[in-house]
C-alpha positions as CSV (number, residue, x, y, z in Angstrom):
1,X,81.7,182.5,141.4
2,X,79.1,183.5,144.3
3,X,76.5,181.4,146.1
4,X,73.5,181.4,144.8
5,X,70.0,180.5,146.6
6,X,67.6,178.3,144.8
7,X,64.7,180.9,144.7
8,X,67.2,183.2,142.0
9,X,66.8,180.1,139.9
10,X,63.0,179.8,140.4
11,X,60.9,179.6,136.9
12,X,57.3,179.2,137.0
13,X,55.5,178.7,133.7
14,X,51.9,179.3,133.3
15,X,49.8,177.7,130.6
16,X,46.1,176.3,129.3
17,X,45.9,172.6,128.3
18,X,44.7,172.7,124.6
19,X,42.4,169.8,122.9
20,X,45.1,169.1,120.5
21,X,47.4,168.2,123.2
22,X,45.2,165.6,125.3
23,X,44.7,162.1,125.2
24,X,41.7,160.0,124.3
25,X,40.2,160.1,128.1
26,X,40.9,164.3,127.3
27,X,43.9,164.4,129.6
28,X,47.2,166.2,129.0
29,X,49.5,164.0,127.3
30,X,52.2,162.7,129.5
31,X,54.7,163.6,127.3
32,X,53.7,166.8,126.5
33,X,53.4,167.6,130.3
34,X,57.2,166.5,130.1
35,X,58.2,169.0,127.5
36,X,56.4,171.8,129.6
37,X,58.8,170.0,132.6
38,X,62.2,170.3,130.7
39,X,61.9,173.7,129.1
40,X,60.7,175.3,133.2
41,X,63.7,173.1,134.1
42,X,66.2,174.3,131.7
43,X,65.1,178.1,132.0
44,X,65.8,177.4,135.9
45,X,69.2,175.8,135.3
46,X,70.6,178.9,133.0
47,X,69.1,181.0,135.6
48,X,71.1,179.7,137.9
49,X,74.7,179.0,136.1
50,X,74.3,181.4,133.2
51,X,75.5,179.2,131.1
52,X,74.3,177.0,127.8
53,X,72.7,174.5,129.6
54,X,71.5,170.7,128.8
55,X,69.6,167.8,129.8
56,X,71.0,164.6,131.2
57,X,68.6,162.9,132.9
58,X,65.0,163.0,133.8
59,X,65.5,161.2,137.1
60,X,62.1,160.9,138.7
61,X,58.5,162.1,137.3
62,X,55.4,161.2,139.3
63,X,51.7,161.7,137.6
64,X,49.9,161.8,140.3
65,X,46.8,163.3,139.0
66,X,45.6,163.8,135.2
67,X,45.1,167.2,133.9
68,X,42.2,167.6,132.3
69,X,41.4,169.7,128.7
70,X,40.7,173.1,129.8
71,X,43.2,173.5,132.8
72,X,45.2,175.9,133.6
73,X,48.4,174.2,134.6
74,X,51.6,175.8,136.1
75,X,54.8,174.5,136.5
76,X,57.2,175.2,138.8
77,X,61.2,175.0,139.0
78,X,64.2,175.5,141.0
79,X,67.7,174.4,141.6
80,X,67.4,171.9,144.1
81,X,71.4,171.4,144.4
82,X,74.4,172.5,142.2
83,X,77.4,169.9,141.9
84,X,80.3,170.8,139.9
85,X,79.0,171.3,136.4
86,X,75.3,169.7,137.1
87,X,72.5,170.6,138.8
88,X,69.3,168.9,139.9
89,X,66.0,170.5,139.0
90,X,63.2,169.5,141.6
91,X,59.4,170.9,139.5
92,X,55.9,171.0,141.4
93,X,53.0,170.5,139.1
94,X,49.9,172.5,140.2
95,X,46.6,173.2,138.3
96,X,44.1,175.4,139.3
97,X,40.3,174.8,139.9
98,X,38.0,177.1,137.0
99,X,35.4,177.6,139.9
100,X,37.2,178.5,142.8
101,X,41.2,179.4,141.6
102,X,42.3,177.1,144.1
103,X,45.7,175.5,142.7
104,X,46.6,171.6,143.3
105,X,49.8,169.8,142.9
106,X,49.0,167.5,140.8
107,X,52.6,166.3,139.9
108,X,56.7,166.6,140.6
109,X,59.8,165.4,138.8
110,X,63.4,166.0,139.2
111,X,65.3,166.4,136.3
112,X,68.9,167.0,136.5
113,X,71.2,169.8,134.0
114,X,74.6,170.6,132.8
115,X,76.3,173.3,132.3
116,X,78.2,173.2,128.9
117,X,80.7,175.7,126.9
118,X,80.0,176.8,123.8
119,X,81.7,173.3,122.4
120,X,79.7,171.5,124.8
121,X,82.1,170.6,127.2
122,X,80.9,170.8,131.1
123,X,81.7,174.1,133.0
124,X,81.6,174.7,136.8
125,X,78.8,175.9,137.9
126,X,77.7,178.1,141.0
127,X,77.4,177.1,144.7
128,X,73.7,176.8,145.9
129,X,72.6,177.4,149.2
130,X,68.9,176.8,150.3
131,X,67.1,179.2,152.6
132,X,63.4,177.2,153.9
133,X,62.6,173.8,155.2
134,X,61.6,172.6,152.2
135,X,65.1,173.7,150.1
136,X,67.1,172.3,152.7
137,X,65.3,169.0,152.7
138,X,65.7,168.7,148.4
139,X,69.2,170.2,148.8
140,X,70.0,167.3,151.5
141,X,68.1,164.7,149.4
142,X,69.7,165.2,146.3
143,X,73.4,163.9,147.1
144,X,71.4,160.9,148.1
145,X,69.5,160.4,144.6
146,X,72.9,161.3,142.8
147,X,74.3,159.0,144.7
148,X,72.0,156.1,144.0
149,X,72.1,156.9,140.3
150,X,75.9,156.3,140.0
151,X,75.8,153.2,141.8
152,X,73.0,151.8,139.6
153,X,75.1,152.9,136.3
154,X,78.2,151.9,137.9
155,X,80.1,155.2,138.4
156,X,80.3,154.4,142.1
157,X,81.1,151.2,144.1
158,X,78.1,150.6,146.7
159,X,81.0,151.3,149.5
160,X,81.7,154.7,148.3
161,X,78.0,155.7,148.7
162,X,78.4,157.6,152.0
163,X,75.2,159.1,151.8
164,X,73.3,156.3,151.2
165,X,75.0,154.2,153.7
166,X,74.3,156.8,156.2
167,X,70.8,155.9,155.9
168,X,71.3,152.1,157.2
169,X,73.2,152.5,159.7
């Protein structure tokens, strides 16, 4: 299996914010925004292990800025960090200004994939290797956060967290 780099994986997704999907306050829903989220995130996770692909946690969303009726919103995804049959997902949330074009993150979530068979059962997936600052720092960051979600669901004793107890020492 080669080594892959996270920008073979990267899935941007382009798309107007309708009235039917908005709020009361005309707002995307946040759930909608979501969906748009998991379908950019699974596209980038078959990129990546070319293979049938599913969700298994949406580990972190942040809205940190409603999107108004009328936006053009874009999402963007990439592989963050491949483990053995899962892969983390980190998306950017941008939306661009009518007037001037000028894009804005507006949001980010990390969602996290497996790789499945055709009876569903998880599959190895490819190395990932990241290439700019950024990468690096979401590659590095995600043992953390994988990490921290197996202690909280009690995969992992608290000990065994090397990466996390790394960060108090």
């Amino acid at each position: 299996m080669s080594i892959k780099t996270p920008e073979q994986s990267r899935t941007i997704m382009t798309d107007l914010v309708l009235p039917s999907e908005t709020n009361p306050l005309n707002n995307l829903f946040g759930g909608e925004l979501l969906a748009r989220m998991d379908r950019a995130a699974s596209i980038a996770a078959r990129r990546h292990s070319r293979r049938i692909v599913v969700t298994a946690s949406v580990n972190h969303v942040e809205f940190n800025r409603a999107v108004p009726v009328g936006s053009v919103v874009t999402v963007e995804a990439k592989v963050s960090r491949a483990f053995r049959s899962s892969m983390e997902i980190y998306l950017d949330v941008w939306i661009e200004d009518r007037e001037s074009g000028q894009k804005t993150k507006a949001n980010e979530a990390i969602y996290t994939f497996v790789a499945v068979d055709e009876t569903g059962r998880p599959v190895e997936v490819p190395e990932l290797t990241p290439e700019t600052d950024l990468e690096k720092e979401r590659y590095n960051s995600a043992l953390r956060r994988k990490q921290l979600s197996l202690v909280i669901a009690g995969k992992m004793k608290p000990a065994e967290a090397t990466e996390l107890k790394a960060l108090f020492v």
